[in-house]
N, C-alpha and C positions, 0 to 999 in steps of 0.2 A: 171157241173164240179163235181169231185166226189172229197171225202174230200183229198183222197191224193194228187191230182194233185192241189187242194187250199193249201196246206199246202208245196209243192213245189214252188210253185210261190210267198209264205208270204216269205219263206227261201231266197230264191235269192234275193227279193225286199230287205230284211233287213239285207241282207251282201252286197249287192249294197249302202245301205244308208250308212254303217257303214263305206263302203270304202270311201265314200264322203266328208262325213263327217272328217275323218283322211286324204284325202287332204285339206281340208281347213284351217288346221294350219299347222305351221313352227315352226323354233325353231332361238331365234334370243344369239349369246354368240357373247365374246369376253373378251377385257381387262381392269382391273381400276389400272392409275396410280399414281404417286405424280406428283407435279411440278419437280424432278429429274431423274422423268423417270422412275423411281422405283417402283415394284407392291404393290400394298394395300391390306390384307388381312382382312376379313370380313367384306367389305363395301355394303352397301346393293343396291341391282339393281331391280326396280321394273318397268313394263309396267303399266302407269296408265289405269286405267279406271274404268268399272262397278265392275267386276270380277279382282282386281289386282293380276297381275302374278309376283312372284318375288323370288330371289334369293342371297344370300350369297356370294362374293367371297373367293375362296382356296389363301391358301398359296402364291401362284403365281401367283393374281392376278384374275385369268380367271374366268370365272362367263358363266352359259350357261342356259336359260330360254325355257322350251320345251312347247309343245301344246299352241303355241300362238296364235289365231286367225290370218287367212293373214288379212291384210290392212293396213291403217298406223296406228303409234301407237309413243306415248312418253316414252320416257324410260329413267328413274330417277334414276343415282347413286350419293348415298349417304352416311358419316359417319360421326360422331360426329369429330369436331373439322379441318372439313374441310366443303370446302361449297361446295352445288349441283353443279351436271353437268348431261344438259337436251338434248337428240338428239331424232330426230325424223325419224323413221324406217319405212322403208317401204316393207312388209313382203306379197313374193307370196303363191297361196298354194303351199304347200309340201317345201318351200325354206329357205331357208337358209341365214339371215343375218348379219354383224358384225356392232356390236357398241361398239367401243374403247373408254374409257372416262380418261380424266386426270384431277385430282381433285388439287385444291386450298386449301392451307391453311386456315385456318380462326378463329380468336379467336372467342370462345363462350363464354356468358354472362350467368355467374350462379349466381341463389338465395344466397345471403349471410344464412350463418348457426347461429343462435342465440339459445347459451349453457348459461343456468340460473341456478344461483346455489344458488335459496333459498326453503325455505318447507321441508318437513322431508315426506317421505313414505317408505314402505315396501318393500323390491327387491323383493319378490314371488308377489308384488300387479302390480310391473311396468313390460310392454311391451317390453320396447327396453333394449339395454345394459347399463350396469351398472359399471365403474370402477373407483377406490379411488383412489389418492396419499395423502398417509399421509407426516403431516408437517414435520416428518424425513427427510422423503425421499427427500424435498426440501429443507431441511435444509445442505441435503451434497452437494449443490452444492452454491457455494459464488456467488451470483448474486442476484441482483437489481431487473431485469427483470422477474417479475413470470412464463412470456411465457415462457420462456429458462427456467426456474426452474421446469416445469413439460412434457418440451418437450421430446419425447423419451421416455415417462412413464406409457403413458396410449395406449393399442392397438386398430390401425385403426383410431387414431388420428394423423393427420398432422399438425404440427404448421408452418407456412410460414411466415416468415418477407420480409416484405414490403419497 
């Protein structure tokens, strides 16, 4: 064989593979809703496995996961403050298939926050934020209640009664 006609046959073998290759996966989308029927925007859609595949939903809901491996596969939408929904896809090559998910509500359990207001340091020494209300500023408001007295004062603090 002379080098050209080896170097024609490496060419076609490896645009043969590469076509095969590109059938072997699909693309599986579809939609994530509420319990109201209503779309969910950025709830996350992932195919588990070795390699997770996964994606974001738009505005409307839709979510589309491309180069999937065919076979079957688990496919997990999820977002904070609702709970999973888990369907199992069964994906040919080159095909195309829909997994529709309608998510549940679900309260989540967060770590309580514990704010300590003894010690004395330097603002250019401390890491995080830093903000005062001085006794004034609490002094204009006639209340008992400290929380209510510094509520609304300090930014990217929430005070929440219970």
């Amino acid at each position: 064989m002379r080098v050209t006609e080896l170097l024609l046959v490496v060419t076609i073998g490896l645009g043969t593979a590469s076509h095969l290759q590109a059938q072997a996966t699909g693309r599986i989308s579809g939609t994530v809703l509420n319990e109201q029927g209503q779309p969910i925007a950025s709830a996350n859609v992932v195919v588990q496995g070795a390699r997770p595949i996964g994606a974001l939903t738009g505005v409307d809901g839709k979510y589309t996961l491309a180069n999937v491996p065919a076979g079957s596969h688990v496919v997990v939408a999820s977002l904070i403050g609702y709970g999973d929904a888990t369907l199992t896809v069964n994906l040919t090559d080159g095909g195309n298939a829909v997994a529709n998910f309608r998510l549940q509500v679900k309260a989540v359990a967060l770590e309580g926050v514990v704010a300590t207001g003894y010690g004395t340091q330097e603002r250019r020494s401390l890491t995080g934020s830093v903000a005062t209300v001085k006794a004034a500023q609490i002094a204009e408001l006639p209340t008992s209640n400290a929380l209510k007295a510094i509520q609304g004062r300090v930014p990217g603090v929430d005070i929440v009664n219970q």
